[in-house]
C-alpha positions as CSV (number, residue, x, y, z in Angstrom):
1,X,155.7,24.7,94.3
2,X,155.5,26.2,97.7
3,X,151.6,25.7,98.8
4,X,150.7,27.6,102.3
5,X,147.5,26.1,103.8
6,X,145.6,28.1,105.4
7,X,143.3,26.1,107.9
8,X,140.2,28.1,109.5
9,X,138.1,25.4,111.5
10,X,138.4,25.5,114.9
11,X,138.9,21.1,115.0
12,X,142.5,22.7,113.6
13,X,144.4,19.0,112.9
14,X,141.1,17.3,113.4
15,X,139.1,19.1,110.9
16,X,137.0,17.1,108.5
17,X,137.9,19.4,105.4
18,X,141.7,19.2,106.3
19,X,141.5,15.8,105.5
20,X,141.0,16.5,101.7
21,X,144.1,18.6,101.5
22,X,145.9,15.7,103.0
23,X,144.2,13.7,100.1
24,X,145.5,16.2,97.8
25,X,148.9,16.0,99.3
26,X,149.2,12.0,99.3
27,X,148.4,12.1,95.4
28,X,151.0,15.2,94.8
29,X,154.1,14.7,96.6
30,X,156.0,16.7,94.5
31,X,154.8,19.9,96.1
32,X,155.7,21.8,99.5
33,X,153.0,22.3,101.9
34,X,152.8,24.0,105.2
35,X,150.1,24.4,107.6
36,X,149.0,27.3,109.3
37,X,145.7,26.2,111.9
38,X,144.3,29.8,111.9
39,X,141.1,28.7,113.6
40,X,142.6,27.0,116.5
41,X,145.5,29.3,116.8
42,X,143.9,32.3,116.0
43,X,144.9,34.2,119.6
44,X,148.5,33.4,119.0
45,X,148.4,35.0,115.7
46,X,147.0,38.0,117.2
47,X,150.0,38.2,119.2
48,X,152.9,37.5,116.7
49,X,151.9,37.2,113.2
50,X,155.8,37.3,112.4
51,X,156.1,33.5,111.4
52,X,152.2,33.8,109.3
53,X,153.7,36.2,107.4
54,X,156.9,35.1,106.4
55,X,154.8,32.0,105.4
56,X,152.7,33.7,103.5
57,X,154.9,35.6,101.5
58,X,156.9,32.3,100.9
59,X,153.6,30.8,99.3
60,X,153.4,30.7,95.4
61,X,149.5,28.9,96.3
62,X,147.4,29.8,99.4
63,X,145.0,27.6,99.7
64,X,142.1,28.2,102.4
65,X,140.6,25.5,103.8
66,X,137.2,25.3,106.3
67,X,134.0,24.6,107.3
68,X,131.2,26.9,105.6
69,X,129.5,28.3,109.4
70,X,126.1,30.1,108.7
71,X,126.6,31.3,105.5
72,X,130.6,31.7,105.7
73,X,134.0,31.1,106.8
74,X,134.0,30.8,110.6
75,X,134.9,33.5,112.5
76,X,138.5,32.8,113.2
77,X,139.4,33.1,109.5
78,X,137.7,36.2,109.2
79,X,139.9,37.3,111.4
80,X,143.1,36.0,110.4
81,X,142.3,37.7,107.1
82,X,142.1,41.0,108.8
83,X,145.6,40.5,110.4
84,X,146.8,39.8,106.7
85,X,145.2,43.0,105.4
86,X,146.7,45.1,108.6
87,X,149.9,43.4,109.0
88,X,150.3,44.6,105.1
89,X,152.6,41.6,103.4
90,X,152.6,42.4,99.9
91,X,150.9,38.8,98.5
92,X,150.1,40.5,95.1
93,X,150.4,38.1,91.8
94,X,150.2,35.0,94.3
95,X,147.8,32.7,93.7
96,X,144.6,31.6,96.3
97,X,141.9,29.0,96.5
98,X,139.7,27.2,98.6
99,X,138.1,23.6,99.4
100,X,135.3,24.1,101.8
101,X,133.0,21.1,103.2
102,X,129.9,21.9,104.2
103,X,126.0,20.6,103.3
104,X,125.9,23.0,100.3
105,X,123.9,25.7,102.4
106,X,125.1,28.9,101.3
107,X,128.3,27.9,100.3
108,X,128.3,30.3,97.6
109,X,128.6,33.2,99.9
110,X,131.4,31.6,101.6
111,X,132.8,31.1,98.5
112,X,132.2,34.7,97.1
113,X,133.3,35.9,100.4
114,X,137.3,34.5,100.2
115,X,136.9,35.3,96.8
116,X,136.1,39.2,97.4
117,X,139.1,39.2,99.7
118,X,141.4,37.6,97.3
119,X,140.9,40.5,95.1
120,X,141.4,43.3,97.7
121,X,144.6,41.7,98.2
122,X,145.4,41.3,94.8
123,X,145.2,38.1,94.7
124,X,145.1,36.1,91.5
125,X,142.1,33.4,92.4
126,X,141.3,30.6,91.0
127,X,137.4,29.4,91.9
128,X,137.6,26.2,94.6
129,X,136.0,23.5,95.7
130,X,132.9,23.0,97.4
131,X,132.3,19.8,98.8
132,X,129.6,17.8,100.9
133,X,131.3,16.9,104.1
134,X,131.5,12.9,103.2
135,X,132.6,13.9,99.7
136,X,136.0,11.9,100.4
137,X,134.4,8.9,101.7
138,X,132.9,8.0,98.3
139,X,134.9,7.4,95.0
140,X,133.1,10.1,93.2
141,X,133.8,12.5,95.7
142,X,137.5,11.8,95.4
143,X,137.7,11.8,92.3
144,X,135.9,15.7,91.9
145,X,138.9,16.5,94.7
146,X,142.0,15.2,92.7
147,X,140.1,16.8,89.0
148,X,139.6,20.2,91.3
149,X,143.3,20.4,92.1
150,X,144.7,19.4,88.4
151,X,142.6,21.9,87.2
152,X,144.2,24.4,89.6
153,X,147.6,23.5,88.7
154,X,146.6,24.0,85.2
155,X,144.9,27.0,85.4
156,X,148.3,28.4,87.6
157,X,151.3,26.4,84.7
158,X,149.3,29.1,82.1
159,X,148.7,32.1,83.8
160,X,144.6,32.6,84.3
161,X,142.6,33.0,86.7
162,X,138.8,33.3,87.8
163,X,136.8,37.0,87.8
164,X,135.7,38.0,91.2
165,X,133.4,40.7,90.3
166,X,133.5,44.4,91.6
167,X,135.8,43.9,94.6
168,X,138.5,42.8,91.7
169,X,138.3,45.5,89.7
170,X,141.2,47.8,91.4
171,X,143.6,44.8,91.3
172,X,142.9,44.0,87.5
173,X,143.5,47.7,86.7
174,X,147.3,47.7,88.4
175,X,147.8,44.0,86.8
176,X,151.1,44.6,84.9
177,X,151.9,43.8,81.0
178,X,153.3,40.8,81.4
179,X,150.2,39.1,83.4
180,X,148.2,40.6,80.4
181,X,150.9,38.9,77.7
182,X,150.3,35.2,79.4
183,X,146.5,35.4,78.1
184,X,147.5,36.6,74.7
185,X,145.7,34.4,72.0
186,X,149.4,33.8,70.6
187,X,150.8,32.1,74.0
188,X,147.5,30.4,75.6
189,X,147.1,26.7,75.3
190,X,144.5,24.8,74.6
191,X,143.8,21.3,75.5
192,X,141.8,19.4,72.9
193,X,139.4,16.8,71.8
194,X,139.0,14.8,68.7
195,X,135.5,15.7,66.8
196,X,134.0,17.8,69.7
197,X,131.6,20.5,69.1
198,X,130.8,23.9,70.4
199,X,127.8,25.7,69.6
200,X,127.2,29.2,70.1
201,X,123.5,30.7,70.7
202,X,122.4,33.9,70.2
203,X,120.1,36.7,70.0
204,X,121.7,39.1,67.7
205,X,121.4,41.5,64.9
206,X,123.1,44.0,62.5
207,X,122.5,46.9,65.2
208,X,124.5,44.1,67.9
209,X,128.0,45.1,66.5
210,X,129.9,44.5,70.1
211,X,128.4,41.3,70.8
212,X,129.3,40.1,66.9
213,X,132.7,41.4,67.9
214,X,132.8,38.9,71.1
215,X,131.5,36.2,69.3
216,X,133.8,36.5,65.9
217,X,136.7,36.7,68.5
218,X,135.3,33.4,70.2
219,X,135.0,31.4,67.8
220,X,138.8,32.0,66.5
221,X,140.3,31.3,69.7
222,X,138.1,27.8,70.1
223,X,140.0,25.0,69.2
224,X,136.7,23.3,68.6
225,X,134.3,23.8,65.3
226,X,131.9,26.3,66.6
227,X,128.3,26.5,65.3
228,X,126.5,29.6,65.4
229,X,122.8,29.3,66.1
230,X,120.6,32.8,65.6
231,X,117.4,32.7,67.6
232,X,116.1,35.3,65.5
233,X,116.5,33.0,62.2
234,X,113.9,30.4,64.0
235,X,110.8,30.6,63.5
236,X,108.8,30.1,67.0
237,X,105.2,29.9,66.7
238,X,104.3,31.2,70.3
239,X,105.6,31.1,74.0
240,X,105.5,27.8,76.3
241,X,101.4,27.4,77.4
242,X,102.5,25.5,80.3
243,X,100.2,22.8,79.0
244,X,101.7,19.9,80.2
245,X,101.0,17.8,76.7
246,X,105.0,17.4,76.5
247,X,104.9,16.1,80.2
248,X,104.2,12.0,79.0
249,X,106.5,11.9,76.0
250,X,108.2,15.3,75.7
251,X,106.6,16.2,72.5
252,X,105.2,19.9,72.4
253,X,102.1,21.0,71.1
254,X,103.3,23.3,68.7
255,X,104.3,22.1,65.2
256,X,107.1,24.6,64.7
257,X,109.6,21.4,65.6
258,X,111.6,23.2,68.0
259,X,111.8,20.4,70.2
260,X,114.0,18.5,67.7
261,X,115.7,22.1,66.7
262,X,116.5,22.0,70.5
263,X,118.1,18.6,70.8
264,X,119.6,18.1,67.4
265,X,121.2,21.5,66.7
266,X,122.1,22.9,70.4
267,X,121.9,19.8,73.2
268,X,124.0,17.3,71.0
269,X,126.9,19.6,71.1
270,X,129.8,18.7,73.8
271,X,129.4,22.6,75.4
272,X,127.9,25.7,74.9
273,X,128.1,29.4,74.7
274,X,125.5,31.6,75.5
275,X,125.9,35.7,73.6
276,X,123.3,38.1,74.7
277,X,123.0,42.2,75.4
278,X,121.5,42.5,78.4
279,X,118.3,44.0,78.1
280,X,115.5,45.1,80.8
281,X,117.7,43.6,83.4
282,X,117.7,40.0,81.6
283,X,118.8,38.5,78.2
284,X,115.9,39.8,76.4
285,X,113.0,38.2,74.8
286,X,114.2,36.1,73.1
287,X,116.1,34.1,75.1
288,X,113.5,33.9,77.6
289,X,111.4,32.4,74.8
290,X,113.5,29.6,74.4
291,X,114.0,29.4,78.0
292,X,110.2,28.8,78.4
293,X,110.5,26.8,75.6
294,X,112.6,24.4,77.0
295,X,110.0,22.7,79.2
296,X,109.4,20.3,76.4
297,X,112.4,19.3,78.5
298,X,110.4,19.0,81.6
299,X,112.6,19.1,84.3
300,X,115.5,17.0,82.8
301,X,119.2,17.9,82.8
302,X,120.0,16.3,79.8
303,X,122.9,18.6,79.2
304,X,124.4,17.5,82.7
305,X,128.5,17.2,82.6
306,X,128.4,19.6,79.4
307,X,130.7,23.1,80.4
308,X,128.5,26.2,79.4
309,X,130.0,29.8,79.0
310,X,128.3,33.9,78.7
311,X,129.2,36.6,76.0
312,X,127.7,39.4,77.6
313,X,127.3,43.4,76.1
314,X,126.2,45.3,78.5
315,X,126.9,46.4,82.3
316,X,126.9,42.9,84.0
317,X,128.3,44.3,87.5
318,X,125.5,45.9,87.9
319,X,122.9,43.4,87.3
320,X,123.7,41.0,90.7
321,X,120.5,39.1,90.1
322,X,121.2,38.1,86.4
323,X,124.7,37.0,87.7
324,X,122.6,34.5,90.2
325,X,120.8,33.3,87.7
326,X,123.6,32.5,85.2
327,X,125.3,30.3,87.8
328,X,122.2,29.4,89.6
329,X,121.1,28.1,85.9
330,X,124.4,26.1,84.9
331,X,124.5,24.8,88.7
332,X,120.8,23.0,88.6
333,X,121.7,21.6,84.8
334,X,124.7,20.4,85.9
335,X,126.9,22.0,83.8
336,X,130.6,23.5,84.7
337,X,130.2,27.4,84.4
338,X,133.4,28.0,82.2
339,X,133.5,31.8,82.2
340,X,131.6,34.7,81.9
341,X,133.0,37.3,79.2
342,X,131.7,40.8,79.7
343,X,132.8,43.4,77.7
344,X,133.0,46.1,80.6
345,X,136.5,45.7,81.1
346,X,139.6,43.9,79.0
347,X,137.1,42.1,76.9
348,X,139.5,40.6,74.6
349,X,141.3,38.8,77.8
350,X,138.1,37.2,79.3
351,X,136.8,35.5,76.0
352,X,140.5,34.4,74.9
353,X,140.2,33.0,78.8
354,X,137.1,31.6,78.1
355,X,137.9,29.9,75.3
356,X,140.5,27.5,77.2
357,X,139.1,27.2,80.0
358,X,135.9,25.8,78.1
359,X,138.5,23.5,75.9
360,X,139.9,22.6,79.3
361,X,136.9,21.3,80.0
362,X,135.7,19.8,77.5
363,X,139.0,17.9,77.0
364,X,138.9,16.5,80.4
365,X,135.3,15.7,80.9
366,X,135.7,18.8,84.2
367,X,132.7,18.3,86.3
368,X,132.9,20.1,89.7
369,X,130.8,19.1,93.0
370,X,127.5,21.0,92.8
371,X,127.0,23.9,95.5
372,X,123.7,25.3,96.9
373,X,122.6,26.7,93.8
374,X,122.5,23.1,92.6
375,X,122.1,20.9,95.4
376,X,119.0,23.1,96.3
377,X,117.6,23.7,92.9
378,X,118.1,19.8,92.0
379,X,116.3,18.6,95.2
380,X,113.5,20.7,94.6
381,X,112.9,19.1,91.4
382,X,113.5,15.8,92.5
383,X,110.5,16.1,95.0
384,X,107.8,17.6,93.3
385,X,108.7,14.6,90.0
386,X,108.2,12.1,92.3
387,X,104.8,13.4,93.6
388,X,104.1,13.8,90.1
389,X,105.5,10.6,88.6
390,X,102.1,9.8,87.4
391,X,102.0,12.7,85.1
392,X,105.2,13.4,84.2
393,X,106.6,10.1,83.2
394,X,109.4,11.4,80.9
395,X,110.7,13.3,84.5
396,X,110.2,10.4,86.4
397,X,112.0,8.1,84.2
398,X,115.0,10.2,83.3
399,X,115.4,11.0,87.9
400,X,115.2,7.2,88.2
401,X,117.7,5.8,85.4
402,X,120.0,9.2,87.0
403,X,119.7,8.2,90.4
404,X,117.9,11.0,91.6
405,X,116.2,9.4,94.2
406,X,118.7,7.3,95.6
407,X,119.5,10.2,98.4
408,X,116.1,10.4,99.6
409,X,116.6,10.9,103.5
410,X,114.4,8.1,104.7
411,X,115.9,5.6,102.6
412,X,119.4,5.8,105.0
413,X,117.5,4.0,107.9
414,X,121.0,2.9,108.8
415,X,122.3,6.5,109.3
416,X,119.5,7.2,111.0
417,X,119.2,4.2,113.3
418,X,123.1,5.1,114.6
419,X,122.2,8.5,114.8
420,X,119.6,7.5,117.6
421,X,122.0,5.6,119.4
422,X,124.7,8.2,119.5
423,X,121.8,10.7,120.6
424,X,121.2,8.3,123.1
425,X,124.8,7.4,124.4
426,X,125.3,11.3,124.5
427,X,122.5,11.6,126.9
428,X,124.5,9.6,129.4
429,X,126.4,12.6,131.4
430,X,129.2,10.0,132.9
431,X,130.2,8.5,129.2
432,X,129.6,12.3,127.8
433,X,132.7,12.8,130.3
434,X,134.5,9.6,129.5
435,X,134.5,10.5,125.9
436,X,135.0,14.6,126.2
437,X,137.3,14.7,122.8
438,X,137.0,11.5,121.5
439,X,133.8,12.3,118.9
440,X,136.1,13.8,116.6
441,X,138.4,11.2,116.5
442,X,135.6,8.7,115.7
443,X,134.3,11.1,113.2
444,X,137.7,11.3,111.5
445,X,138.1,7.1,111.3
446,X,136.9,6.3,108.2
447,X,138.9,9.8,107.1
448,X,142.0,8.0,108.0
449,X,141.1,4.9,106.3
450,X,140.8,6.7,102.8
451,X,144.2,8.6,103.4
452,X,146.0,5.4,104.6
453,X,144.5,3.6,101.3
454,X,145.9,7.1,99.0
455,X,148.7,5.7,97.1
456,X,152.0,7.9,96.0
457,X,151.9,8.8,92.5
């Protein structure tokens, strides 16, 4: 497969998130790659964007690659992509990506934004990777990379691809019969795991006949035994008081057992899928009781590593908050947002899509890099518990035995300490000249150390 990268930091060869595409490249030689450094280059693109184009309409996989600057790509890349729109090279069906490094501020715009101009050009995305800037330097980190781009091969070998929302909808509308016929329930794979268990909660009744609709067609295309759990069949004996008695030993006041109805019917499964009609610009009620409900939880993922999916009836594209807090939610429990099935537009398609793509997950244990949703949300949390260790013990203990604190700031007094010293040296004008392009190659040392190490497969 012919994969065009397109590079938008201005470090161009020295970039630090170019060095995870070279990762990428180490671990799958069998593929074609070809650079394009957009960000340092970008003038001589403005002149002749003859040779970006014949690249680009070469590519089977465009994969954008660069620093998240103030809330999005950097500047250069923006406006690379408005030579692509103006030179007009017909890219539609072609697949697109991205890996972005960053320190998970705002990367979601970033994100959105490539994604938003995937669709105007008709491309078919597939959502990326958004990684902390040292992400390659650790194991974990390497291993979210290498699980990031199987999954994109995957997605590619059977034909999906990820929603991107309004500015998509023109390019779904023109997408021809045979695109459709690729997510057909008869032709889409499933990848599968021995005794897993889906369960699907809802708030639904007889007058709900869409959303029983999207859920009957759910749970025949899941490979997986899928339980259906009715909020309205339980018998909830008020709302969340907020009275902190479940805060020692996560037992709640009420006597209605939904604490155990919580963990033993819907948290033991291996993912879940969320049906709702939108109502008053949320999920209703309902939902928001069990939501509330939920802090006899405290603040502990306990679901983390477990994909999550949405059955929605109702207008969703016009509801941009209850979209933020869909992914905002999966993000801060940890959990891989499979899909969102709406039933606006080619319903049928999006929870057949949904259905592998949660199998997918399931099967291979897919756990994405958290972005600034999560990252945020998690650290948040992670303070306020440890102020409040003394009263929420259940909290404290399950951030300790998870490692939550281990990336306190203060407790990297040898980042800091070097830190000081480089300040210092820096301060020195005549070794600031001696050394004039030379910080990037230290920066991109122990880079080179992990791509020397990459071994062939």
């Amino acid at each position: 497969m012919r994969i065009l990268i397109i590079n938008g930091s201005p470090a161009g060869d020295e970039s630090i998130t170019l060095q995870t595409v070279h990762y990428l490249e180490k671990h799958f030689p069998e593929h074609e790659y070809t650079l394009l450094n957009v960000g340092r280059q970008i003038r001589a693109f403005e002149k002749d964007f003859s040779a970006a184009e014949e690249e680009l309409a070469a590519a089977e996989l465009i994969l954008f690659c660069y620093p998240v600057y103030t809330f999005l790509a950097p500047s250069q890349l923006h406006r690379f992509i408005e030579l692509i729109k103006e030179s007009g090279v017909d890219l539609r069906g072609k697949y697109a990506t991205q890996i972005t490094t960053s320190k998970h501020f705002y990367d979601t715009t970033a994100h959105r934004y490539i994604a938003d101009n995937a669709a105007d050009l008709q491309l078919r995305y597939i959502r990326g990777l958004s990684a902390d800037m040292e992400d390659l330097l650790h194991e974990e980190g390497r291993r979210q990379a290498l699980d990031f781009f199987r999954h994109t091969l995957w997605m590619m070998k059977h034909g999906l691809e990820d929603p991107t929302g309004a500015a998509g909808e023109t390019a779904a509308e023109e997408r021809t019969e045979a695109d459709l016929f690729l997510c057909s329930p008869s032709k889409k794979p499933h990848a599968k795991k021995d005794k897993a268990r889906v369960v699907v909660v809802v708030d639904m009744g007889e007058e709900d006949r869409k959303l029983q609709a999207m859920v009957d067609r759910f749970i025949a295309e899941c490979p997986y035994p899928a339980e259906l759990v009715n909020l309205r069949d339980f018998a909830f004996q008020g709302g969340c008081l907020g009275c902190f008695n479940c805060a020692s030993d996560g037992t709640c006041i009420y006597k209605d057992g939904f604490d155990s109805f919580l963990r033993e019917r819907i948290q033991d499964a291996d993912a879940t899928v969320y049906a709702f009609r939108i109502q008053d610009h949320s999920m209703g009620y309902r939902f928001k009781l069990y939501d509330d409900r939920q802090f006899c939880n405290g603040h502990r993922t306990v679901t983390m590593g477990k994909p999550v999916g949405y059955l929605v009836d109702g207008k969703l594209s016009a509801e941009e908050n209850l979209r933020v807090l869909i992914e905002a939610r999966a993000e801060v429990g940890g959990n891989y947002l499979a899909g969102i099935a709406c039933d606006e537009k080619a319903p049928e398609e999006a929870i057949d899509r949904l259905a592998a793509e949660l199998s997918y997950a399931v099967c291979n244990h897919y756990q994405p890099p958290a972005n600034f949703y999560g990252v945020g949300g998690r650290k948040i949390f992670r303070d306020l518990i440890y102020q409040m260790q003394g009263l929420m013990r259940e909290d404290h203990r399950f951030y300790k035995e998870n490692g939550f604190y281990d990336d306190f700031p203060q407790k990297r007094k040898g980042t800091i300490a070097a830190m000081y010293l480089v300040g210092a040296l820096m301060k020195n004008k005549k070794l600031q000249k001696k050394m004039k392009g030379k910080m990037t190659e230290g920066m991109l040392m122990p880079y080179q150390k992990v791509l020397d190490k990459a071994p062939k497969i």
